[in-house]
N, C-alpha and C positions, 0 to 999 in steps of 0.2 A: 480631550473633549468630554463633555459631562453624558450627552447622549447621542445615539445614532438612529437612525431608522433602517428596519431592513424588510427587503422585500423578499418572500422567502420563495425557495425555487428547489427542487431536486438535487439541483447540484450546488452542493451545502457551500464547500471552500469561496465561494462567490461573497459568500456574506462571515465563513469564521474568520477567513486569515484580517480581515480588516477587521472584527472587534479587536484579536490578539492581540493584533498591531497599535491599536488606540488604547485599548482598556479601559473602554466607558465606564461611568458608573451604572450606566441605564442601557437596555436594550429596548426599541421599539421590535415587535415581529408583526409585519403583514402580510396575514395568509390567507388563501382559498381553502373553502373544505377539500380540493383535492392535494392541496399540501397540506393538510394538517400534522401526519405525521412526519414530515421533513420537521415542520417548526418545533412539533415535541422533542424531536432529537435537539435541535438548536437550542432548545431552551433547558435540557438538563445541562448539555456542554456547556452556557453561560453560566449557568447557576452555578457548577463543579466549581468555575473559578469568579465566585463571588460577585458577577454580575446580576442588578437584578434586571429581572426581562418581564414587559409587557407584553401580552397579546391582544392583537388586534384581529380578531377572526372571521370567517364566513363570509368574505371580501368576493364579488363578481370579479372576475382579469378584467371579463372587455365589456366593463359598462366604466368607461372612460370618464362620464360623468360624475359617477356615483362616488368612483374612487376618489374622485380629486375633492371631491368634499368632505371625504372620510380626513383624507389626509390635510386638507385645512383645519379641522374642526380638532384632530391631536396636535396642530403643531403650535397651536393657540394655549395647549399648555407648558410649553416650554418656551421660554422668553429667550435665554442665550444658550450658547455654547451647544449649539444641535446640530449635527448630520445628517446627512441623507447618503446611505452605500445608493446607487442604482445600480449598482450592478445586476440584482438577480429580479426575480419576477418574472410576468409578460411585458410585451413590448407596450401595450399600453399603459402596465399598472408604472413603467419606470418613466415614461412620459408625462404621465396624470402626475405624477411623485415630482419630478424634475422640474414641473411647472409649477407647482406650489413654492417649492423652494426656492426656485428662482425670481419668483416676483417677492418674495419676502428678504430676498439678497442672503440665506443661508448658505448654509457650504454645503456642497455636492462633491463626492466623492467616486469613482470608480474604479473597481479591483481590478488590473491587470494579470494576472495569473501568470500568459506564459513568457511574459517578461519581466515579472516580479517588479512590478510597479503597480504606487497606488496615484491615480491619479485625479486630481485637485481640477472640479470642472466649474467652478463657482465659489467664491465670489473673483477670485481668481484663479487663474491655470499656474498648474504648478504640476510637477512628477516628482513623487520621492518612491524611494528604493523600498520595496516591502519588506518588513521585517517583523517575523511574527515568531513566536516563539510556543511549539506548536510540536505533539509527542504523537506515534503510533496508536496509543488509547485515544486522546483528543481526536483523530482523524476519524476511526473507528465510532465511534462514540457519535460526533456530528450525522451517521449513516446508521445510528442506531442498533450499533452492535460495541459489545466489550468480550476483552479476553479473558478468554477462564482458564487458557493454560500455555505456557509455551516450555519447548525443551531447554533444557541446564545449558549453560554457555560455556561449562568446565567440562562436559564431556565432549563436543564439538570441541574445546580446544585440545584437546588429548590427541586430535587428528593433525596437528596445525605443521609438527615435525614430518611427517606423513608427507604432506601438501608441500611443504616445500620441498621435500628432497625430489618430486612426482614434477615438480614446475624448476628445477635446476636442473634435470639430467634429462628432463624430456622424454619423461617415459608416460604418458599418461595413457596411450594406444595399449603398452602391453597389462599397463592394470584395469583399464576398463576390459579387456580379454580374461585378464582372471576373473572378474566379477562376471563376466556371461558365462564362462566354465560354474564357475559355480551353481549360477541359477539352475545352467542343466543337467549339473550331477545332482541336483533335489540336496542338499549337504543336511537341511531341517531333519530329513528322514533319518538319519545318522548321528546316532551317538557320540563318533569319532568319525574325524576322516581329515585329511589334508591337500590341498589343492596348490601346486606350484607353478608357477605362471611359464612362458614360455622360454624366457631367456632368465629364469630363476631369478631375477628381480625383487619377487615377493612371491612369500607365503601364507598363506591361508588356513588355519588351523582350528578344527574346531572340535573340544572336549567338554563333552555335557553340556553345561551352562555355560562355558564361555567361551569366547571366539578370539581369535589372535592373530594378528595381521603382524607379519616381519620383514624388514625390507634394509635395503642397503646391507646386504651381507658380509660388506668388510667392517661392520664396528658392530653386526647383527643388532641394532634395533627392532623395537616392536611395540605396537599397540594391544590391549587386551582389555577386552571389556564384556560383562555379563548379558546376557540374550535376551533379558530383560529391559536392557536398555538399547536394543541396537537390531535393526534389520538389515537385511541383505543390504538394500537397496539405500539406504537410508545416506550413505557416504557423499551423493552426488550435491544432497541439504547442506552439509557439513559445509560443501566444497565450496559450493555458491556465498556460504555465509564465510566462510574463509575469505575469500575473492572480497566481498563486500566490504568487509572490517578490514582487513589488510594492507591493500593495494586503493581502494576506494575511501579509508577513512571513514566508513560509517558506522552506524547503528542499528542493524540487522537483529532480526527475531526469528528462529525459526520453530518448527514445529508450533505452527500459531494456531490453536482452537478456539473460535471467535464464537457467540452465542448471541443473538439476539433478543428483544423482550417475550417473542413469542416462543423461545425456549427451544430455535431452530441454531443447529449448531452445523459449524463448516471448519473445516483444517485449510488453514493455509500453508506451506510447503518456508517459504520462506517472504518473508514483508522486511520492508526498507522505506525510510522516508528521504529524500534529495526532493531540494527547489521547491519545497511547496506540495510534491507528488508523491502518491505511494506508488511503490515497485509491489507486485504481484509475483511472484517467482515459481512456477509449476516446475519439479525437477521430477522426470525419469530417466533413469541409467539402465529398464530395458527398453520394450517394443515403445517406439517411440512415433507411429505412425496411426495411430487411434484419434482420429476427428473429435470424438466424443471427451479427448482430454482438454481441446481447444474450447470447446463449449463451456464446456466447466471451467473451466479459467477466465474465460470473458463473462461467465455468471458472477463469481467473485468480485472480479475488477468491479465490475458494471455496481455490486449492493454495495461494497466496502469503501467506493471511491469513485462512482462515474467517471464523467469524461473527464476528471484530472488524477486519474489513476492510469495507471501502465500494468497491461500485462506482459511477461515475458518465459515462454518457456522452452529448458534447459534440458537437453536430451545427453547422453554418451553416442550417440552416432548422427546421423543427417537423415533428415525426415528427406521422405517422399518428394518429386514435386508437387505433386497434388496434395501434399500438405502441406509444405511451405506455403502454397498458393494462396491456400482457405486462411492461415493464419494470416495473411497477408490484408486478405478482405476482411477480417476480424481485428485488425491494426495490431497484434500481437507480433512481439518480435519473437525470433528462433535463435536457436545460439547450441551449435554444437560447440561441448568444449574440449575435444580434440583440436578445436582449431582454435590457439590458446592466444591469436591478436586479434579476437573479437573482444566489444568492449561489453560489459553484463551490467549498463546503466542507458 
């Protein structure tokens, strides 16, 4: 199709994955002054990929009148091959829209999200399968943020020998145990020192600047990496983006520092994109009963990906009930990964 119209709304995915999917050559945007900066995000994302985009601005939602004349009087220049997304807007602005175009016999279209269908409500009904081809920048970016840094994907794979031998012999209990020994022998303070887990499993080594994890003592492997690249804590990111890419087949980022235009910067732990939806991924491997990390994770989801983002976070032991709870009413899922048949999607 040559163009589309869209009604712009906070929650962007409403209106990208259907350009994606079509590849207009034109973007209509109709926005309120309280969405104007939803439509300036939408409108570099179109631009990045060579759509051009009009704006349509300072639009009332519910002067139901006014809109549907706004939208007569644009669609009057475009003769063929035009859409209508309704999926996003208010509920008048998608009525005032839907009725233009239906007495004009255009196509009307509607984003299905969480059944990955788009679906054809004008001139006839029809469902086709969404298919949008569509990257963690693109997602990020539509929410008006880009990445300014993420960790190397070759030091995370340096852990990968590690992670299976941990998920073959079933020992995950006794190395999340060396990792709390260590936290509370301070090991930073220490120039040297070594920490051996309980049933000698693995060893924990650390000389000046680098650190050295050994394990599987009958062919004595081991991992070794400078303190510049690696924190205590950091093993449980690895693990998850292991998990992801592995077992899951995906495209995992972690160590993700995202910035926005106002020069507000955030880490995410780990992102993943499946179905259309970004994964949010909070990992701590210690205290894992801190409210204040649920918030901040549902602040994430919420800039990076509203309601078609997922947040999900990943501890080394079992939260509280009364955390479990709160995540619960914060629609975040929990996932100790001691308990290795939960699933981390």
């Amino acid at each position: 199709m040559s163009t589309i119209f869209c009604l712009v709304s906070r929650q962007s995915m409403a209106n990208v994955l259907p350009v994606l999917m079509f590849k207009p050559h034109q973007v209509v945007l109709f926005a309120t002054p309280e969405e104007k900066k939803s439509a300036d995000n939408l409108e570099k994302l179109f631009s990045s990929k060579s759509i051009n985009v009009k704006r349509v601005n300072d639009l009332n939602a519910y002067d139901y009148v006014a809109f549907k004349n706004v939208v007569i009087n644009e669609i009057q220049n475009y003769q063929t091959d035009i859409c209508l997304n309704v999926t996003g807007g208010t509920k008048l602005m998608a009525l005032a829209a839907y009725e233009v175009f239906a007495e004009a016999n255009k196509r009307i279209i509607y984003c299905d999200t969480e059944h990955q269908h788009i679906i054809s409500l004008m001139p006839e009904y029809k469902i086709e399968n969404l298919q949008a081809d569509i990257s963690i920048e693109d997602y990020l970016l539509s929410y008006g943020y880009h990445i300014k840094e993420t960790k190397d994907s070759s030091l995370v794979e340096k852990f990968y020998p590690l992670f299976e031998f941990i998920i073959s012999k079933n020992l995950m209990h006794e190395f999340i145990s060396l990792f709390k020994e260590i936290r509370e022998r301070h090991v930073d303070d220490y120039p040297k020192i070594t920490v051996h887990s309980k049933n000698k499993n693995y060893i924990f080594s650390k000389n000046f600047d680098n650190y050295s994890i050994q394990y599987d003592y009958r062919i004595r492997r081991s991992i070794t990496i400078h303190s510049s690249e690696y924190k205590v804590g950091d093993w449980l990111e690895y693990y998850v983006y292991y998990i992801l890419k592995e077992k899951y087949k995906l495209n995992p980022l972690t160590g993700v520092k995202i910035i926005s235009e106002d020069n507000v910067e955030n880490e995410i732990d780990v992102l993943v994109l499946k179905d259309y939806k970004l994964y949010n991924y909070s990992c701590k491997s210690g205290k894992s009963d801190n409210q204040y990390d649920l918030f901040q994770l549902e602040t994430l989801r919420n800039i990076t990906s509203g309601t078609f983002g997922k947040g999900i976070f990943v501890s080394a032991k079992k939260g509280s009930k009364r955390f479990i709870e709160r995540a619960l009413e914060l629609g975040i899922k929990t996932i100790n990964i001691e308990n290795n048949q939960e699933s981390f999607i």
